[in-house]
C-alpha positions in Angstrom: -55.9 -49.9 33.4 -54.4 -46.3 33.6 -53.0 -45.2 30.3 -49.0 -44.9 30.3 -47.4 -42.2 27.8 -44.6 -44.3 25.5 -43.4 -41.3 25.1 -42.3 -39.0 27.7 -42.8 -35.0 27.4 -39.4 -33.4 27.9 -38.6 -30.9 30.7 -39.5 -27.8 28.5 -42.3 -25.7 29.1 -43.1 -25.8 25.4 -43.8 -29.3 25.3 -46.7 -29.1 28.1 -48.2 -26.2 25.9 -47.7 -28.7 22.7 -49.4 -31.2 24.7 -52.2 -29.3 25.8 -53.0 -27.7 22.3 -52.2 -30.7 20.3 -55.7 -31.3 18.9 -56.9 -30.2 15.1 -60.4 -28.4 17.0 -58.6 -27.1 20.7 -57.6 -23.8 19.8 -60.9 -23.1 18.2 -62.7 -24.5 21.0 -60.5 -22.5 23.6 -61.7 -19.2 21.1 -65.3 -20.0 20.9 -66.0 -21.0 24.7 -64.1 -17.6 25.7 -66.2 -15.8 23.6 -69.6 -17.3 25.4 -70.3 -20.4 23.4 -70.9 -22.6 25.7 -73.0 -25.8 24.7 -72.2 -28.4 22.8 -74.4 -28.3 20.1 -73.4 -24.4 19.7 -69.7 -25.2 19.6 -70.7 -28.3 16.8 -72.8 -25.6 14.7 -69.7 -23.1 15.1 -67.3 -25.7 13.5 -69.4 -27.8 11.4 -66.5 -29.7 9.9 -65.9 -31.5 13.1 -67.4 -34.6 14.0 -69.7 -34.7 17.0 -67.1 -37.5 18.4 -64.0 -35.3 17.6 -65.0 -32.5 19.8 -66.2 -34.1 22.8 -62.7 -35.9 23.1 -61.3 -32.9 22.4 -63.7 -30.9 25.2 -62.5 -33.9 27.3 -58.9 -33.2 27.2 -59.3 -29.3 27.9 -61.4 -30.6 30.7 -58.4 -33.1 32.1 -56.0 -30.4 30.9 -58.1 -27.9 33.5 -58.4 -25.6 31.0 -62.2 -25.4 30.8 -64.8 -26.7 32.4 -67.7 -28.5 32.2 -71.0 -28.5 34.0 -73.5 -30.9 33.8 -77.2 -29.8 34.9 -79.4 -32.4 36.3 -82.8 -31.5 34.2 -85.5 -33.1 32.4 -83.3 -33.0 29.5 -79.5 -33.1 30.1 -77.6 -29.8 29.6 -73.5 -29.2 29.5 -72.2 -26.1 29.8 -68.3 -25.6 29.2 -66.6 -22.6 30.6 -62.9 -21.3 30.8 -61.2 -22.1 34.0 -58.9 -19.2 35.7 -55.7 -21.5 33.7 -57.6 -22.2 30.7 -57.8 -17.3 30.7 -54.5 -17.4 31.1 -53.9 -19.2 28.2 -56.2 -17.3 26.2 -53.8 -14.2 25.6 -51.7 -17.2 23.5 -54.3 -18.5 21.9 -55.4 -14.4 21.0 -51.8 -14.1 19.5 -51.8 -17.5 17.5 -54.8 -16.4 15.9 -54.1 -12.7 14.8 -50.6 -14.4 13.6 -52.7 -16.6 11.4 -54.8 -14.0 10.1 -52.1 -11.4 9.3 -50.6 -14.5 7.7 -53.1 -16.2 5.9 -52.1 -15.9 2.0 -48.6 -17.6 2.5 -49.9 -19.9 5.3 -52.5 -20.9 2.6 -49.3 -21.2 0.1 -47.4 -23.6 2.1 -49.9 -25.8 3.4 -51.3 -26.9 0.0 
């Protein structure tokens, strides 16, 4: 059974965006995995309040979404690698500018989120 959305997205280019970034951890995985963490275990130590199950859905949408990627090597011991696709860099000049917004806004983000 395929899943169907109840909800459709509207015709806006926002709402794909919305879509794709919806997700407490994607933004921060998008960050770490363009700045060479690659592995899941790295990207679990990185953001420690995360469950383990959290961030592989998560991982897994950026994967559907084609924003990274993930390669799996056939070893003696299993090893993933995630990587930005060419879509997923593109997105990263967003994701650079939502960041440095919450930075330079951090005391009255802090304020209103209490």
């Amino acid at each position: 059974m395929t899943y169907q959305r109840k909800i459709p997205i509207l015709e806006c280019g926002h709402e794909y965006v919305r879509e794709i970034l919806y997700g407490r951890w994607k933004i921060t995985l998008i960050y770490y995995i363009a700045n060479g963490v690659s592995r899941p275990g790295e990207l679990q130590r990185k953001i420690p309040q995360a469950g383990r199950r959290v961030l592989d859905v998560q991982l897994n949408q950026l994967v559907k979404h084609e924003i990274i990627s993930k390669t799996v090597y056939d070893e003696a011991v299993a090893r993933v690698e995630y990587r930005l696709t060419a879509f997923g860099s593109s997105l990263l000049p967003v994701v650079m500018t939502i960041i440095e917004w919450g930075n330079q806004n951090i005391k009255e983000l802090k304020r209103v989120t209490r």
